[in-house]
Phi, psi and omega in degrees: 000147184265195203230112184272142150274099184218125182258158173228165172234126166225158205267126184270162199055046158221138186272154231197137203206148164218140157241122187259147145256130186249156180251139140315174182285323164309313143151045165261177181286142198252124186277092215259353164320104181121326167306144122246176210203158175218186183179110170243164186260097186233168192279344188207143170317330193250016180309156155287304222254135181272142178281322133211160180249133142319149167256116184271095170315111163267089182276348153203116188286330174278357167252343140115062201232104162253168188217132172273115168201145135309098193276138153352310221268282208308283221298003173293325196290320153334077169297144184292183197110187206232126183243189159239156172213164176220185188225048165316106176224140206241133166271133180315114158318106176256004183307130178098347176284203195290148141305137208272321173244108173247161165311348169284002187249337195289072210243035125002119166289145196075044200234138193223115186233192205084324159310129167236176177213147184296318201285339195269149211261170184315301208285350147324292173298023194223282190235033148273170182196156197235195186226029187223148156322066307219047174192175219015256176255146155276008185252038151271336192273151165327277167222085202321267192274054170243148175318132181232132177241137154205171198231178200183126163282117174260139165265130181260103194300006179203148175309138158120216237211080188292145181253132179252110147297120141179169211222146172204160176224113341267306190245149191226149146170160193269157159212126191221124194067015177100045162203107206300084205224129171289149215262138171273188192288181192283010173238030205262165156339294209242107147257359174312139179227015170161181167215181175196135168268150191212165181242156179298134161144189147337044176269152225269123150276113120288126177277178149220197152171149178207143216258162147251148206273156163224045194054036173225142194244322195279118229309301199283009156284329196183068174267185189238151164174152190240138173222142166229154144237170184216143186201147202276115191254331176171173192222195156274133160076060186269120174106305218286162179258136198243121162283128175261319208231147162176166199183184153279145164279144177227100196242093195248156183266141152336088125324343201266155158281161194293159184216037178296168146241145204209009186221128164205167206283319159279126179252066183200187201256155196267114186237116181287147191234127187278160181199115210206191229244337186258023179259333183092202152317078208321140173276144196272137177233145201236135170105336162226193187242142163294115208246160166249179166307306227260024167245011223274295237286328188277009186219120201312323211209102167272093204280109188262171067161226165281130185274185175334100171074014191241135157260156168195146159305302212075037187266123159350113176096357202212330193224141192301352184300274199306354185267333173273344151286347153270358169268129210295325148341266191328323175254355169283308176298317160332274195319326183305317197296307170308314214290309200266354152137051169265140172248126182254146218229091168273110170252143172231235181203160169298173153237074194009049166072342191310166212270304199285007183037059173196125176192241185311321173215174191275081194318289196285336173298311167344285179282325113331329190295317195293326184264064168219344173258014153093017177247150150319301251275148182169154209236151134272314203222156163216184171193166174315028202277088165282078164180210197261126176302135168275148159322114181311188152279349199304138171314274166343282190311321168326285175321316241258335159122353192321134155335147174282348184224175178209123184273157193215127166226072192113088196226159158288154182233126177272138145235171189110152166059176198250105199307145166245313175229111168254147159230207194037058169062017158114355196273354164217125217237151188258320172238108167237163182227174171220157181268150176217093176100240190241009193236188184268122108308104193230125177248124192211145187246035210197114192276354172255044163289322176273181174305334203061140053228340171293139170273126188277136187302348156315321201272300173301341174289291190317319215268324164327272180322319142031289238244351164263344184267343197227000000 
């Protein structure tokens, strides 16, 4: 990676955010998937002990957009004078994770799984499928022991050298970019049968499997079956550590009057009303105003996304979240608004556990809405979670008056931002928020935490106070 030179200044007792875009040496976006990354503050390069570390964001890893920030509370501790920082990021092992493909995804029509057998080695019996009916003769099928093919796009996620497991009873074997690897038998130990370097993206797998007859026509006499993973073993420069970014500190004392804005002209919440092709009836909200882009500057706490009991995808061209936010306008006056001490409030929906991550709302539409609004912040999994979120530990939520609890039915689970409402002992967060500028982002994944159709006047204090507590 190459090495940016970038100097800063900071106001001690003031919070305090930078955002780099990185490039390659060509002058592409520098693809940061798969990094982590750290950043300390020291009085001098060879210091032991660091004077503070940043928190480092990743807000869109494939454009390569991180953000450096500081709560008020660190930069008071800062004495003034002149440091230095660097920026460190390491790509992540992900070897030993999860696979990127199995054969448990081969769900092709005319494709049959479930069937185990004694003969068969675990991992047969974990992801294989056949291509036959995996029950009654096999001369029910056209042609039982003729070759069966079928194929699948797969994304593969990271540059460098996926390792192919795979078994067939009796013959098998993968193919990927034009290179071939035979499936080992169906009881064997050992199924690695290769590895292949591949670059992020798309690439096409292709199977076969094929049965051989044994004077037995019924399936569990003579069955068939194909099993793969495909799993990510290591890459170039795997591991290794890069300082990307460094400079100087300029560490000054805060001179400035506060520039919080803390007056609006409504001292209640602001409601944008979403409307999309799964919303229905925009639900009518009592107790605040149905608000535009060009009313948000008149209001403390601005409501983005789904109401009381409503789904939406959120897809682009259809639905009013996301269309004001891909509007260039539109998301610029958004940013203005936070900036100067505003709370923008996104609420969005499960998607029911679906494996495409799509049903009430849109995992990856989602997941776009966040990085256009310029937070870390970003969802994968969600669940089935009925009952009450505990209050975080967080200082800041404490002060700030948050309910001890937030009932839930059913959420997106966040990562990313400084949690407000968690379960599983804080360890998954239902509500979270990130300070952005002197204002708030607060993100929640779930349209029935209230009774509806009213917001609670609890919330609009809170989310106020926030925004002076943090």
């Amino acid at each position: 990676m190459a090495v940016y030179v970038n100097n800063i200044s900071i106001d001690s007792g003031a919070n305090f955010y930078r955002d780099f875009y990185l490039d390659d040496v060509n002058g592409n976006s520098l693809d940061l998937t798969g990094y982590t990354g750290k950043s300390e503050v020291r009085k001098h390069p060879e210091s032991v002990g660091a004077a503070t570390t940043f928190t480092l964001g990743f807000v869109d890893r494939p454009n390569g957009r991180i953000r450096l920030s500081l709560t008020r509370q660190e930069t008071e501790k800062i004495k003034p004078g002149r440091y230095c920082y660097d920026v460190m990021f390491s790509q992540s092992n992900p070897s030993g994770n999860t696979p990127v493909w199995t054969t448990l995804e081969a769900n092709n029509p005319g494709s049959y799984r479930g069937y185990t057998n004694s003969s068969w080695s675990s991992f047969m019996n974990t992801y294989a499928y056949s291509r036959v009916p995996q029950s009654g003769n096999l001369s029910a099928d056209s042609d039982p022991y003729g070759v069966k093919q079928d194929s699948y796009q797969v994304f593969f996620p990271y540059n460098g050298v996926y390792q192919i497991d795979a078994a067939a009873d009796n013959v098998g074997s993968v193919t990927i970019n034009g290179t071939s690897f035979n499936a080992a038998a169906l009881n064997a130990t050992n199924v690695g049968v290769g590895t292949i370097s591949l670059d992020k993206g798309d690439h096409t797998v292709a199977l076969s499997q094929q049965n051989t007859s044994n004077g037995q026509d019924s399936f569990d006499n003579n069955p068939v079956g194909l099993a793969v993973s495909i799993t990510y073993v290591g890459g170039t420069g795997y591991g290794k550590k890069s300082i990307v970014i460094e400079g100087n500190v300029l560490a000054t004392p805060d001179i400035t009057p506060s520039c919080v804005k803390t007056d609006y002209t409504y001292d209640r919440l602001g409601v944008i009303i979403e409307t999309s092709s799964l919303s229905g009836s925009s639900p009518a909200v009592s107790g605040h105003d149905n608000i535009g882009i060009d009313d948000i500057t008149d209001y403390g706490v601005v409501h983005m996304g789904v109401n009381f009991n409503q789904c939406s995808t959120f897809d682009a061209g259809s639905s009013t979240t996301r269309d004001l936010l891909e509007d260039a306008s539109s998301l610029s006056k958004i940013n203005s608004y936070i900036q100067a001490g505003g709370v923008i409030w996104l609420n969005t929906e499960w998607w029911n556990g679906a494996a495409t991550g799509r049903s009430c709302s849109d995992r990856d539409n989602i997941n776009a809405m966040l990085t256009l609004l310029g937070t870390e912040i970003r969802t994968t999994v969600d669940q089935a979670f009925v009952g009450n979120a505990d209050r975080s530990s967080e200082v800041t939520v404490i002060n700030s008056g948050f309910p001890l609890t937030e009932n839930h039915n059913a959420s997106v689970i966040f990562t990313g931002g400084t949690p407000v409402y968690t379960i599983e002992s804080g360890n998954k967060f239902l509500s979270t928020y990130e300070k952005i500028g002197q204002g708030i982002l607060f993100i929640q994944g779930d349209s029935n935490i209230f009774p509806g159709p009213a917001y609670p006047e609890t919330y609009y204090n809170a989310l106020r106070s926030l925004v002076l507590n943090s």
